[in-house]
N, C-alpha and C positions, 0 to 999 in steps of 0.2 A: 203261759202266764199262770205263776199260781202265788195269789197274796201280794206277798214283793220279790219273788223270783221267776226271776226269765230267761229262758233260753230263744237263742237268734239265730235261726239256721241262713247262710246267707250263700250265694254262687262265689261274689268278688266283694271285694272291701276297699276298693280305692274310695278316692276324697269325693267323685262323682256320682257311688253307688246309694242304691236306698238304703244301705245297712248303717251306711255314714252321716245318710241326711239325716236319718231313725235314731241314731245315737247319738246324734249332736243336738236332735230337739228333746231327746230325755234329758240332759246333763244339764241343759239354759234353763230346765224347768225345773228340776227335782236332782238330789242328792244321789247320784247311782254312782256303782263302782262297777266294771269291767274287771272280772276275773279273768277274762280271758278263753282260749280253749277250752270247753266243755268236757270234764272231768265227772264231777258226780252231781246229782239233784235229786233231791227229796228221798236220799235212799237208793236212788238207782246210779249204778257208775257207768261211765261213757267210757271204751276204747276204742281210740280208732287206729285202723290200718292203710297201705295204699286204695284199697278200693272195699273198704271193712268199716261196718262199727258195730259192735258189742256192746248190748245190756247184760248188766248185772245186778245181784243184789247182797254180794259176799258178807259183806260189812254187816248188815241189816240182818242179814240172817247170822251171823256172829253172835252180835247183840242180844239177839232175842232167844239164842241158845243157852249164853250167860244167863239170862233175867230165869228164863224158867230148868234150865238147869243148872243151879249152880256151884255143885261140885262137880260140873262135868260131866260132858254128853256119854251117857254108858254107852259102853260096846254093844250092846244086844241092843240100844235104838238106831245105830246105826246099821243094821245090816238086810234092813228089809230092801229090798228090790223095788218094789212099789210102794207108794203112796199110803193104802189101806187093806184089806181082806174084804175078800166080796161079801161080806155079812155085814160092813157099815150100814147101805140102808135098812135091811131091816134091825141094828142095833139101836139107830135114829128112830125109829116107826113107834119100837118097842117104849124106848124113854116119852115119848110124844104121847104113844097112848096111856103110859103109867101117871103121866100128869100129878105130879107128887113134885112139891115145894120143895126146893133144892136150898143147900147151906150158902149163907149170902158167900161166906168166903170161897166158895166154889164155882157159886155165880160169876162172882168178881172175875176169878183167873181163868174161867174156862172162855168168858165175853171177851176176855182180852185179846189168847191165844187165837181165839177166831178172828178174830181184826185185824190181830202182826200178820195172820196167815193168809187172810185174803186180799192183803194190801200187796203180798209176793204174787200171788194167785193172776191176779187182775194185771201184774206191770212186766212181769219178767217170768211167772213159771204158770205158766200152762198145764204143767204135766201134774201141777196137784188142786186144779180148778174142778171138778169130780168131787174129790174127799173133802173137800174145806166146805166145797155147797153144801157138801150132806151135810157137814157137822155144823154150819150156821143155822140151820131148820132147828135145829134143839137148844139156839141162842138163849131159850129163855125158861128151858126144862132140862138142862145138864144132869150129866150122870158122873159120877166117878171112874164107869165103865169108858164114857166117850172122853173124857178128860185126858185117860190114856190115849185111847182113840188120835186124839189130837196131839199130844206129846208124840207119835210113833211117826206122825205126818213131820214134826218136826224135827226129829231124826232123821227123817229120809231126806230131808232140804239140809240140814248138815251135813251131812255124807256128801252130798251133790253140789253144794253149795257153790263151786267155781261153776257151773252150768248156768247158761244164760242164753238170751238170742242173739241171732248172729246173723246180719245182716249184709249180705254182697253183689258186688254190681252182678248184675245178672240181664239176661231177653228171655229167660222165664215167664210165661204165663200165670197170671194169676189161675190158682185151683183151688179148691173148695171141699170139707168132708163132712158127712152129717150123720149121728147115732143116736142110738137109746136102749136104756133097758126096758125090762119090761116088769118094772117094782112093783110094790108094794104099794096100793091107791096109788098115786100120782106118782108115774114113772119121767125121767131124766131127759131133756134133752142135750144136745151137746154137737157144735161146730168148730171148726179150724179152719183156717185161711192161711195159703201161702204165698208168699211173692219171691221166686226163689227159695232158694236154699232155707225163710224163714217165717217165720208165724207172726203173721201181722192182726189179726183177729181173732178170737175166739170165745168161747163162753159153754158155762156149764149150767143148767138154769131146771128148776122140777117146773114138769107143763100144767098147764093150769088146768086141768077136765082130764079125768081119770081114761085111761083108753081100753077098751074094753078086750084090745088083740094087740101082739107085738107089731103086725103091719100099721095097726093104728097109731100106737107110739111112735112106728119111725116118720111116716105121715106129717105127723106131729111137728118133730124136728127138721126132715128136710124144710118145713115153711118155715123152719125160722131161720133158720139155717138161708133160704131164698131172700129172706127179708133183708138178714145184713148183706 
């Protein structure tokens, strides 16, 4: 449920199931409409298969290619391979410690592009959960350096943009991974969770207590990593 949209995952649908008893006391009570099969919500689109369903966020990442480019995604943002260059946190470190009043209109779009990107981050892309965290630490001290920074992240989810999870029947075990670097004061941690073939958990998050060794750092992460 989110606001006045809901999605109803159900086994069976006859006239005796709880899906029926469930939508027959919405309807007696309140104005709803039955769309039907579950296609898309809040930006993320449903496909399913015989034994498959698929998150995406093609459209959304369309849109938001449009908004911040728009004459069109250049060739050279689309051709990075990765996410970002191993120098974003210390480019984050750097703008953090220059602590220098940033142009409110740069303010404006750099808070924005942080937000479209970690709303992808957090629902369907994983693989740019790392670079969007870095670049939200300097939410409120942007740079025109990391501005790029954040346009290059959104090139590489264009590029990629049909890529989503993909989830199938499976007797897979659930598994578990857990890392970190070893940054600049307060180093990264970072977990994934699989159930089959796809990523049902994860997160990229800076540790709160500086670690004084990389064993420390991973330390760090395996417990959180333990914890989900």
């Amino acid at each position: 449920v989110y606001v006045d949209d809901l999605a109803v995952v159900y086994s069976h649908d006859d006239k005796h199931s709880l899906y029926r008893t469930f939508l027959t006391a919405l309807e007696e009570r309140w104005k709803v409409e039955d769309e039907g099969e579950l296609t898309d919500l809040l930006g993320i689109e449903f496909t399913r298969g015989d034994n498959t369903v698929e998150l995406k966020q093609t459209k959304y990442i369309e849109k938001l290619s449009n908004e911040f480019f728009p004459d069109g995604v250049p060739p050279t943002a689309q051709q990075n391979k990765v996410p970002c260059d191993r120098d974003l946190p210390a480019a984050v470190n750097l703008a953090l410690i220059a602590n220098e009043t940033p142009d409110a209109t740069l303010l404006r779009k750099y808070q924005s592009i942080c937000g479209a990107l970690l709303y992808a981050s957090t629902n369907t892309r994983p693989d740019i959960a790392f670079s969007t965290g870095l670049l939200c630490r300097a939410m409120g001290r942007p740079t025109p350096e990391l501005f790029d920074r954040a346009l290059r992240v959104l090139g590489y989810l264009y590029r990629t943009r049909y890529i989503g999870l993909r989830y199938e029947k499976s007797s897979a075990e659930l598994e578990g991974f857990s890392d970190s670097d070893w940054g600049v004061k307060h180093s990264t941690s970072g977990h994934t969770f699989h159930m089959g073939s796809a990523t049902i958990s994860w997160a990229s998050k800076k540790q709160p207590s500086v670690a004084l060794s990389s064993c420390e750092a991973e330390i760090m992460a395996g417990s959180e990593a333990a914890k989900e």
